[in-house]
N, C-alpha and C positions, 0 to 999 in steps of 0.2 A: 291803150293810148300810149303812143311816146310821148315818152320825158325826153326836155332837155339835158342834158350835161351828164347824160349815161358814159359816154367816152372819159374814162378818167388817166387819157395820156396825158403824162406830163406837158406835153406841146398844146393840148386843148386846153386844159388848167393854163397854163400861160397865154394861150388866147384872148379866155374868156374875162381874165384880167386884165390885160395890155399889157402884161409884163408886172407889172405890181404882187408885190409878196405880202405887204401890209395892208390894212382898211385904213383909210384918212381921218377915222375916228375911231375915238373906245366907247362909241356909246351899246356896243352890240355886245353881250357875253351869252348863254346858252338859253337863257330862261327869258332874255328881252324879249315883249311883245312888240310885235309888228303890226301895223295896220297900212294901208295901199288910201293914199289920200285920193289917186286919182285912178282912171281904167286904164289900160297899156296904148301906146297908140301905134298905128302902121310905123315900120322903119324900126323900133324899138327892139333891142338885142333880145332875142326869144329867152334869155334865163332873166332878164328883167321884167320882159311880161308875163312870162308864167310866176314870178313872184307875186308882181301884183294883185293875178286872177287868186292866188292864193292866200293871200292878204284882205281879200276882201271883210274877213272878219279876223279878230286877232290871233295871230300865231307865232309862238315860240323858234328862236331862229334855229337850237334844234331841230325845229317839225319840217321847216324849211330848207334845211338841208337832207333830211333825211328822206325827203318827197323828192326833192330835185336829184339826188346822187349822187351830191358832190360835197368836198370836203367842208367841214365848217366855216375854215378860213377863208376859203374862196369866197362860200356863199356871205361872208360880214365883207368882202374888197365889194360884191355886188350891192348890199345891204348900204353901201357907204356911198356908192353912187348915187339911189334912189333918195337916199336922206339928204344928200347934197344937193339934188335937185328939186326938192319939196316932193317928191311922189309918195312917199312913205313919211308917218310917223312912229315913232319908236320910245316905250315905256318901259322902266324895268318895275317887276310887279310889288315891288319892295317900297317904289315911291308911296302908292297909297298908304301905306303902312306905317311908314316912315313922317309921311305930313301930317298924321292925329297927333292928337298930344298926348305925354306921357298919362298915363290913367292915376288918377287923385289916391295920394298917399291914404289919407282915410280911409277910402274906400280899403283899399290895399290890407292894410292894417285889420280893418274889420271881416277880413277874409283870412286874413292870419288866425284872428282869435277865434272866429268860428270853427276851422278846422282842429285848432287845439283844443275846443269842447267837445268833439269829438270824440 
């Protein structure tokens, strides 16, 4: 199967951005998951629709560059189009993690002294 964005000339790379060096946001670093809210549709720049198709379940935006060819940076300028347009939603895996609550000192405490019976 060809992949898009195998040509990694520097004039393709500036293509496939529009000239853009930066993503319009930081919500994308290596380990964001990505998900495709919607399917690609006719007309749609072929490295945004093979994101999508790839997106269908969630992927790390390294997986996604490393599938498509193309350099990380490029693939968050593309990652920042789709999010701007609602096509994609984007989670870093740390939010879950991060929205529980700290876990009960007690408890904490009583895993302390358990291991010091030890």
């Amino acid at each position: 199967m060809s992949r898009p964005g195998r040509d990694d000339a520097p004039d393709r790379l500036f293509t496939l951005t529009g000239g853009r060096s930066h993503a319009g946001s930081d919500a994308f670093d290596l380990v964001t998951l990505v998900v495709a809210e919607f399917a690609p549709v006719p007309g749609m720049q072929s490295e945004h629709a093979a994101i999508l198709r790839m997106c269908q379940r969630p992927a790390a935006v390294v997986e996604i560059a490393a599938e498509l060819g193309l350099p990380v940076s490029i693939v968050r300028i593309l990652l920042s189009d789709l999010l701007d347009a609602g096509r994609i939603s984007a989670r870093h895996p740390r939010t879950a993690a991060t929205a529980r609550s700290v876990p009960d000192l007690d408890l904490l405490e009583q895993v302390l002294v358990g291991l010091r019976n030890l």
